[in-house]
Structures are given as structure tokens and as C-alpha cells.
FIZALO-303706 format. One record per atom (N, C-alpha, C, O): residue in three letters; x, y, z. Coordinates in steps of 0.02 Angstrom, whole numbers, plus 50000, padded with zeros to 5 digits. Example, Ala and Ser with C-alpha at 12.3 -4.5 7.8 and 13.67 -1.06 7.14 Angstrom:
2
Ala506604971650390/Ala506154977550390/Ala506604983550390/Ala507124983450423/Ser506424988850354/Ser506844994750357/Ser506455000250394/Ser506705005750402/
REM end
This chain:
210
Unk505864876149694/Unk505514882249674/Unk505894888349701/Unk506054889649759/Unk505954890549664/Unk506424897949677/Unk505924903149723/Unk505334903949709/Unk506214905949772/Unk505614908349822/Unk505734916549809/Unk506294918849822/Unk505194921349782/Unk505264927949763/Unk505364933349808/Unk504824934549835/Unk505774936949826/Unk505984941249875/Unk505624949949850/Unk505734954049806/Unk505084949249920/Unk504654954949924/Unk504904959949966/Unk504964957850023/Unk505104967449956/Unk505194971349991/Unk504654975050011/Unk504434977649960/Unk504274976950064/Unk504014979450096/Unk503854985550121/Unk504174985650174/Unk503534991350116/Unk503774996850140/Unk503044998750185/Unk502464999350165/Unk503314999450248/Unk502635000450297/Unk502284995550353/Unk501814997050390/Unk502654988950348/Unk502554984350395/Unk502274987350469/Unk502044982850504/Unk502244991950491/Unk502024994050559/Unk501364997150546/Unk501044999850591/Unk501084997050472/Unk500265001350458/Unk499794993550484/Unk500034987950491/Unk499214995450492/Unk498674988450480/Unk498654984750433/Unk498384979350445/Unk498944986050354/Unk499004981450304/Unk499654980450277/Unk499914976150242/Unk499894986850310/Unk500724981450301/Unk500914976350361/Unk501424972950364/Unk500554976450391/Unk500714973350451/Unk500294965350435/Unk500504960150459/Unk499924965350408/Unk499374959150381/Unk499744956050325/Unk499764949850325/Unk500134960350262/Unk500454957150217/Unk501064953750229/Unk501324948950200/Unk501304957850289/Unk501964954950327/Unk502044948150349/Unk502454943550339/Unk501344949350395/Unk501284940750441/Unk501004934450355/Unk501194928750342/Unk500694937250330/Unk500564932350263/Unk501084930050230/Unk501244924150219/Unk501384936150211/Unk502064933750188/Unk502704929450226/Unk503074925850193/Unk502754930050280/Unk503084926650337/Unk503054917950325/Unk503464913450321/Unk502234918650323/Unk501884911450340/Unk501784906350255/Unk501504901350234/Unk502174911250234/Unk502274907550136/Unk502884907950122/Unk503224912950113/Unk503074899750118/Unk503384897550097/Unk503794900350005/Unk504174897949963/Unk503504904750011/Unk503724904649915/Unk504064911749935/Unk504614912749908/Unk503824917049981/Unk504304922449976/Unk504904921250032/Unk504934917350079/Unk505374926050008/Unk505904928450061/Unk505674937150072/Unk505394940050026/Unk505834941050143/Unk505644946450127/Unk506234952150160/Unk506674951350202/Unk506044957350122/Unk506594963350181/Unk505974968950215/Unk505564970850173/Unk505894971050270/Unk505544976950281/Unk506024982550287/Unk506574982850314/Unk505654987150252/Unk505964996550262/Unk505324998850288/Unk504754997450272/Unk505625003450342/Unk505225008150367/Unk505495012050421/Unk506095011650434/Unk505135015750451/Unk505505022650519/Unk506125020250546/Unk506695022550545/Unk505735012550584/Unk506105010450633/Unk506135002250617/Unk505774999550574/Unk506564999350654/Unk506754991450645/Unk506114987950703/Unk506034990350759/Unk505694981850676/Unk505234980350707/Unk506004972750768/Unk506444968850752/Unk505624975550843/Unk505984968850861/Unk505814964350865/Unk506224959850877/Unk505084962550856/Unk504574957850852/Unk504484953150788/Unk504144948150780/Unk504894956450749/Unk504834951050659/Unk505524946450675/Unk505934947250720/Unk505514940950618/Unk505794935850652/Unk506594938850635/Unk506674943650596/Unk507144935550668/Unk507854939150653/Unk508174936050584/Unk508734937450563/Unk507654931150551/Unk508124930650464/Unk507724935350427/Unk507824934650366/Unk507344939450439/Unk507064943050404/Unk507494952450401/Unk507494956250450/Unk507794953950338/Unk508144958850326/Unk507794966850346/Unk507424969650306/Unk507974969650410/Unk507554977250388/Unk508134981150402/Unk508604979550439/Unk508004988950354/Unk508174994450348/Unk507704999250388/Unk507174997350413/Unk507925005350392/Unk507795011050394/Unk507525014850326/Unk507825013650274/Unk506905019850324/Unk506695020950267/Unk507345026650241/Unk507635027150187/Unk507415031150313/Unk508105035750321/Unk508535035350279/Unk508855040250259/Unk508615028850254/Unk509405026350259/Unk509345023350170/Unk509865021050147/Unk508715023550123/Unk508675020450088/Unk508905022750032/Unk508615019749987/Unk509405027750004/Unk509835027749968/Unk510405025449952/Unk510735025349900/Unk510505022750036/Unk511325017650023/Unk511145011150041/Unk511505007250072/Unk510305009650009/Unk510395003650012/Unk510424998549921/Unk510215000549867/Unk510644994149932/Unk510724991349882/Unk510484983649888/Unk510894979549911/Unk509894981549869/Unk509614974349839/Unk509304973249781/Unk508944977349751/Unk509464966549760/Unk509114963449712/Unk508304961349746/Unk508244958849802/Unk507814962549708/Unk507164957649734/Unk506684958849665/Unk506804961749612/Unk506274956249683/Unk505704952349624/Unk505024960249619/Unk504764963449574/Unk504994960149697/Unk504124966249694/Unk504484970349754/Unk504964969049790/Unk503974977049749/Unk504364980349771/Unk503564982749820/Unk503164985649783/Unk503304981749891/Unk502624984549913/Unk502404989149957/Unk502304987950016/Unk502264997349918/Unk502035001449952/Unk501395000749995/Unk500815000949973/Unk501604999750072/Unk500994999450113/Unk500875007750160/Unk500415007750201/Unk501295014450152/Unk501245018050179/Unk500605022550175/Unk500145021550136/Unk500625026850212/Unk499985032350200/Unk500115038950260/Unk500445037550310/Unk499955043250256/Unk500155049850315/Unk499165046650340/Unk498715044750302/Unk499185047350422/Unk498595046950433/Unk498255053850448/Unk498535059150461/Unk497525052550444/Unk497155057150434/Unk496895058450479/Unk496315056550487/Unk497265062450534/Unk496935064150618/Unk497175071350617/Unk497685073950595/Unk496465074350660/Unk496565081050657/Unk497415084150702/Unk497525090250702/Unk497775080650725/Unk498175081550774/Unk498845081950722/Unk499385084550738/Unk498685078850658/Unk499385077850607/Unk499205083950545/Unk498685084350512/Unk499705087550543/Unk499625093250500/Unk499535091150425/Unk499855086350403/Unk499095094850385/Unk498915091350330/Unk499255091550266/Unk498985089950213/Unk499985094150273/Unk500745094250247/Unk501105086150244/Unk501535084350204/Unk500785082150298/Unk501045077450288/Unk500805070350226/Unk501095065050215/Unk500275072750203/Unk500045070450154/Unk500415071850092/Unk500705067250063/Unk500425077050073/Unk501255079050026/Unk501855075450042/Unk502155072050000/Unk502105076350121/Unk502715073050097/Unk502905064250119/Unk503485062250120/Unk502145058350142/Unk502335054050130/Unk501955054150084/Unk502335055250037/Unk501295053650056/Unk500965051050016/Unk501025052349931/Unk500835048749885/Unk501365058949931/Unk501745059549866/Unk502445058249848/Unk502715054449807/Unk502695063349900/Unk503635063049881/Unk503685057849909/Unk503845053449869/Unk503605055149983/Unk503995048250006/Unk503885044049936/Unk504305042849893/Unk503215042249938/Unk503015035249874/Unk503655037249812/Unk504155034249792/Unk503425041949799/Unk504085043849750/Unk504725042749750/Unk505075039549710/Unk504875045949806/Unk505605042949818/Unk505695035749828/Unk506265033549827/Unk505315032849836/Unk505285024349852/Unk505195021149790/Unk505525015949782/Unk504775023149737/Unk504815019849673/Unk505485022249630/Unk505675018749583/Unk505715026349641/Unk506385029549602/Unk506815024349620/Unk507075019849587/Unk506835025749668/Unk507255019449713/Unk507335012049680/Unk507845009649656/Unk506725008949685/Unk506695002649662/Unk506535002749580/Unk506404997649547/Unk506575009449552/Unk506775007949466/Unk507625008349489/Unk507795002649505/Unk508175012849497/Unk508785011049510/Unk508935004749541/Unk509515002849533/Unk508505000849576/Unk508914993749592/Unk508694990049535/Unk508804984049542/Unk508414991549480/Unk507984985849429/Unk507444981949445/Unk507214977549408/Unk507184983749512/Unk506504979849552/Unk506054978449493/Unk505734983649487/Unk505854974049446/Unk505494975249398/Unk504594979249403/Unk504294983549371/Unk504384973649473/Unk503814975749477/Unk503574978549551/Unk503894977049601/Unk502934982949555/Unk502954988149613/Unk502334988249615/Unk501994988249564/Unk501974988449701/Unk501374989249694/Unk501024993349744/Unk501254992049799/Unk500524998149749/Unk500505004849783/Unk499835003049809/Unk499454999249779/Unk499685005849870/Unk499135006149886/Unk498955011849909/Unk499135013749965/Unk498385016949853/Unk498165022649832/Unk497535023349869/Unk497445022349930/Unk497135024949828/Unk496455026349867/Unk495705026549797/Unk495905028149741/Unk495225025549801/Unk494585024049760/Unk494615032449760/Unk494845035249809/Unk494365036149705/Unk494355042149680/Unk494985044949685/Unk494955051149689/Unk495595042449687/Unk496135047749679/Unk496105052249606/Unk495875049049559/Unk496195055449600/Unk496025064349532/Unk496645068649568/Unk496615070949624/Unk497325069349513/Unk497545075849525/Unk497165082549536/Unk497305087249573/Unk496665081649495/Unk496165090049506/Unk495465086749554/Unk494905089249549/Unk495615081849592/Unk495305082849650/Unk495105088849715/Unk495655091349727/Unk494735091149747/Unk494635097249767/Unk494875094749854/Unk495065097749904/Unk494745087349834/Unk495125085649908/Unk495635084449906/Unk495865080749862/Unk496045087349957/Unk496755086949968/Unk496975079549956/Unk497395077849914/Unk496615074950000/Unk496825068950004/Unk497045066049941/Unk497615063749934/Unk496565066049889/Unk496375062649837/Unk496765063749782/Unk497015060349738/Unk496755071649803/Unk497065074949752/Unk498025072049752/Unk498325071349698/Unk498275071149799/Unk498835069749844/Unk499015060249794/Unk499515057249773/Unk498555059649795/Unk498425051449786/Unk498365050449699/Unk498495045649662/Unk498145055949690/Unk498035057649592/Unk498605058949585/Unk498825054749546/Unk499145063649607/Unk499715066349593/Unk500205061549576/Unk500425060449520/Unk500405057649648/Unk500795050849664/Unk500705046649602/Unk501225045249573/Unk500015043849571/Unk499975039949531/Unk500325041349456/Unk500705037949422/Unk499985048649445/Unk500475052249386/Unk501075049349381/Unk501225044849342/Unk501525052749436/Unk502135051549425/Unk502415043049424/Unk502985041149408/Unk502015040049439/Unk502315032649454/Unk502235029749406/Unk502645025349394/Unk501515031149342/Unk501665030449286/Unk502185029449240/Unk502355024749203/Unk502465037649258/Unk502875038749209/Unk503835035449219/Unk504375037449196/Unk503595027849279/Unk504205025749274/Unk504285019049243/Unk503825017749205/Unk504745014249249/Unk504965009749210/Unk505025003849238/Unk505555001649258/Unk504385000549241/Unk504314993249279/Unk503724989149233/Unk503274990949195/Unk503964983349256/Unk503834977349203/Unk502974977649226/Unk502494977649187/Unk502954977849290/Unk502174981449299/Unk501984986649362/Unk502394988249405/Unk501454988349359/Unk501284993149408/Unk500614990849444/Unk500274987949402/Unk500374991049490/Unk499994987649513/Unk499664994649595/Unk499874995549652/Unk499074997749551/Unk498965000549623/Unk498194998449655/Unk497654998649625/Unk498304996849713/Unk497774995349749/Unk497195002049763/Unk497485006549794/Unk496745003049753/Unk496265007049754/Unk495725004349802/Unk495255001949770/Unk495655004049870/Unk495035004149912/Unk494715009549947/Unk495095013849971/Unk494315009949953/Unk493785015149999/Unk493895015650080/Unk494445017250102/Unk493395014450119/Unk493805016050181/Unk493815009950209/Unk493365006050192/Unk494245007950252/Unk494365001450297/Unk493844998950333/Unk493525003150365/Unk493624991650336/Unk493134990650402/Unk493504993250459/Unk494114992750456/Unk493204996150516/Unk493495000250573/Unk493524996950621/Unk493874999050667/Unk493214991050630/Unk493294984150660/Unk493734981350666/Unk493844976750706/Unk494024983350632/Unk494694979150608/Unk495434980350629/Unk495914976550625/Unk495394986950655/Unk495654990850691/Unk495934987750763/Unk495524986450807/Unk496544986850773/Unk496834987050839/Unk496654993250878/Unk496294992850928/Unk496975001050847/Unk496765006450881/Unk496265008950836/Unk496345010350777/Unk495565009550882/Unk495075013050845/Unk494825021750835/Unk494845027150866/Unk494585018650767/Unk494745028050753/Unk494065028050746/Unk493815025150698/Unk493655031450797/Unk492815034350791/Unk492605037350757/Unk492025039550759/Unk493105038750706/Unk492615046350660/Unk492655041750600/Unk492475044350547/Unk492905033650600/Unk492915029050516/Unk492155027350552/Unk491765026650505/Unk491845026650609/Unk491385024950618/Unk490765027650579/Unk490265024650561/Unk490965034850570/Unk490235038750562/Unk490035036450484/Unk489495033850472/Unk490545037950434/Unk490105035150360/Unk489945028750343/Unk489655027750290/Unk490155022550394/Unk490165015750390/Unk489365014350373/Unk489285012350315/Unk488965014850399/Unk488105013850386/Unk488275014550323/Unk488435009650288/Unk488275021850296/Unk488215021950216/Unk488515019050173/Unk488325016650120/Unk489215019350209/Unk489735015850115/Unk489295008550153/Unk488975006650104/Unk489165004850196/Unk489314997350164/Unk488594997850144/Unk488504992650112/Unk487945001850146/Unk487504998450103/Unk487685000350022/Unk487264999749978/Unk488385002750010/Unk488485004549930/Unk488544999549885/Unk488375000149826/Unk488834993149915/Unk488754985749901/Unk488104987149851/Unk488174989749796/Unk487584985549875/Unk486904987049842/Unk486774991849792/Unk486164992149780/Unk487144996249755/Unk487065002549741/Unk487505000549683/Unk488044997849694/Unk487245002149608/Unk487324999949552/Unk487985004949555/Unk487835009749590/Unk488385005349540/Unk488915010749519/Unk489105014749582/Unk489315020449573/Unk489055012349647/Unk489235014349708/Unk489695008049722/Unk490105009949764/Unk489795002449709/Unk490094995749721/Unk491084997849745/Unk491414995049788/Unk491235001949710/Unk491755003349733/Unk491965008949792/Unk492475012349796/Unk491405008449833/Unk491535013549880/Unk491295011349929/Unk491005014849971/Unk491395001949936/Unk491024999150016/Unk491614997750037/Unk492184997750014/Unk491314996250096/Unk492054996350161/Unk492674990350141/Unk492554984350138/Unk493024991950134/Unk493684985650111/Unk493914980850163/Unk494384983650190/Unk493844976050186/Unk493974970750234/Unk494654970450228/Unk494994966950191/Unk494794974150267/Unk495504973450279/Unk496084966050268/Unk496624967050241/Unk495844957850296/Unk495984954250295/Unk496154950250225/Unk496664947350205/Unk495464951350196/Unk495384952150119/Unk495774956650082/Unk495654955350023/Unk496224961650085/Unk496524965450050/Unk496974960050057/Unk496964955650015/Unk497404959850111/Unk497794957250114/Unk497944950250097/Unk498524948250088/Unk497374945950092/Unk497594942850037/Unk497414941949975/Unk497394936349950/Unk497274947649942/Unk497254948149872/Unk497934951149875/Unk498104947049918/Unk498264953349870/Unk498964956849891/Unk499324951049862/Unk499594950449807/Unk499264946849914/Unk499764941049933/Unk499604934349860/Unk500004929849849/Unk499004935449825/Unk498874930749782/Unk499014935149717/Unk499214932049668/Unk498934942949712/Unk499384945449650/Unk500014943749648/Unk500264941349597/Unk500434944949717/Unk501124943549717/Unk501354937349685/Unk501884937449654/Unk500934930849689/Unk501274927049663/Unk500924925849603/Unk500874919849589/Unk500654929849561/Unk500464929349488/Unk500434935949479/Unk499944939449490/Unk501084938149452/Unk501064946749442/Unk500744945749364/Unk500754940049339/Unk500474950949331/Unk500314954149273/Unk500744958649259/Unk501124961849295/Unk500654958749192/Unk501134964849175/Unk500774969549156/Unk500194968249141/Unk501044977049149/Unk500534983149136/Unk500474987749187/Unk500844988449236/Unk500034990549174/Unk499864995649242/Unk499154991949244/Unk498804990549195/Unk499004990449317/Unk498354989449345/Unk498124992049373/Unk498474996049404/Unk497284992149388/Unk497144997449450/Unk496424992649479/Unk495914990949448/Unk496624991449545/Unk496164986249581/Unk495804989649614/Unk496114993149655/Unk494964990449613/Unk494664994949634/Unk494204991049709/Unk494144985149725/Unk494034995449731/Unk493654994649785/Unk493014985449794/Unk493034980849835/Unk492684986349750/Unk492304980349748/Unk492564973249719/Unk492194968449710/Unk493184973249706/Unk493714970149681/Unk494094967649747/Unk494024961649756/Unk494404970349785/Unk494574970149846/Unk494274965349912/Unk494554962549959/Unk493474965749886/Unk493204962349968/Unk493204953649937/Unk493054949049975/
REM end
């Protein structure tokens, strides 16, 4: 069985870091990670780059997996949502249409709207636009709501405060895509698209996810 080589982008987030160890522990992929810095903790046959550096890089691979995001703490200026969550993603899918990566898969957010009034969202509507309008055998963006906060190595107290509400949305006829996403569970729906890609543009929404 020919084993499909997944590139990675974000291995040091909470779900790139979950798709990483999944992928590690399956036999069917080979993988490369890109990101800031080189992890010393992943095993040493495993290929990483620098995200820095990713114009002079050159591979063949099968999927191509956006796990990045700018986080959302009052301490990080809210500029940085522009330039990873739009231009980085951007520059990263450009990228992997010039290597011929056929297929690419993003992980966005549940209400992303270019004419969103929230920055965030709006940031997350934009990104998608453009990724559209590129040239892969499929597109595949993950759409969840907010993370269980549990789930969390470092905890962030303020995912605490809407948690009561989104998870009774479960219950809530046309609220279903806005309960808390089990982190563990993303990750392996991730890992079970990867090895049965679709073709097209997809969009995996929140109640889909858990």
C-alpha cells in the first residue's frame, strides 16, 4: 500500500498537535511539519521546515493541512489575525498549488462572512474567498465553533464563560452547529477524511465535527 505524504502546517497548535501524534501512529501516512520553529520532540524521520523558509522549499505530497490560527488574547494585537489567518493561509495554499499538492484542507471557523462585523470572522470569510478561487482536486475546510476548554493543556478562562451556553446548543434546532467541538474528535475526523479525500470544495460544520 502506497503510504500518502501529509504536510502539515501548525503542529505546535492543540489540533495540529493531535493530527500530528495521529498521523505518526498510522501506518498509511508519511509526514513533513512546517511551522515557526523545528519541534525536537517529533521523531527524527519525520521532515520539518521552517514556515520562514517556505518558498525555497520544494516537495511532492498527496494533502496539504492548514492547522494555524493568530490567537485571540487581549495581549496579541488584533493585526495579527490579517496576517496569519488571511495572508499566511494564503501564502501557504499558493504554495502548495505551485508544488501540484492536489488536495488542501483549512481549518476556518462556524460563521466565517467576508461582511462579517466581526473582525474574526470576517478574517476567516476573506481567507475562504480567496482559497476558492485556487486549483485543487479538492478543498476541504473545517468549520467548528469554540473548543472544549478542557481540553486545553494551557487554559484559557475567558473559553470558559460561553461554554454553559454553546453546549446546551446541541439541543437547539438550528443552533447544532455552534456546540463546543471536542477537540479529540476533530482530530480524528481529520485523520479519517485524509484517507478518503472527496473531491470539490467541502465545508464540515460544527455538529458534524463532534
Amino acid at each position: 500500500m502506497d503510504r500518502k505524504h501529509i504536510v502539515i502546517f501548525g503542529q505546535s497548535g492543540m489540533i495540529g498537535n493531535l493530527v500530528t501524534q495521529k498521523l505518526i501512529q498510522d501506518a498509511s501516512f508519511n509526514i513533513t511539519s512546517i511551522q515557526r520553529k523545528q519541534d525536537p520532540l517529533l521523531p527524527s524521520y519525520i521532515q520539518q521546515y521552517t514556515i520562514d523558509c517556505i518558498q525555497q522549499i520544494c516537495l511532492k505530497a498527496d494533502h496539504v493541512v492548514i492547522c494555524i490560527g493568530a490567537r485571540l488574547e487581549k495581549r496579541e494585537p488584533i493585526s495579527n489575525l490579517k496576517k496569519v489567518d488571511l495572508l499566511l493561509v494564503n501564502k501557504i495554499a499558493k504554495w502548495a498549488q505551485t508544488m501540484h499538492i492536489p488536495h488542501i484542507s483549512i481549518i476556518s471557523s462556524i460563521g466565517a462572512d467576508r461582511f462579517s462585523t466581526s473582525y474574526y470572522l470576517k478574517m476567516k470569510g476573506q481567507m475562504e474567498r480567496s482559497i476558492r478561487k485556487l486549483s485543487f482536486d479538492s478543498i476541504t475546510f473545517y468549520k467548528p465553533a469554540l473548543f472544549s476548554p478542557s481540553q486545553r493543556v494551557k487554559k484559557r478562562w475567558r473559553e470558559w464563560l460561553p461554554y454553559p451556553f454553546l453546549f446546551i446548543c446541541k439541543y437547539i434546532p438550528l443552533m447544532q452547529n455552534y456546540q463546543p467541538v471536542c477537540p479529540i474528535a476533530f482530530s480524528n475526523r481529520i485523520i479519517s477524511n485524509l484517507k478518503q479525500v472527496q473531491r470539490g470544495i467541502i465545508e464540515i460544520k460544527g455538529n458534524e465535527l463532534t
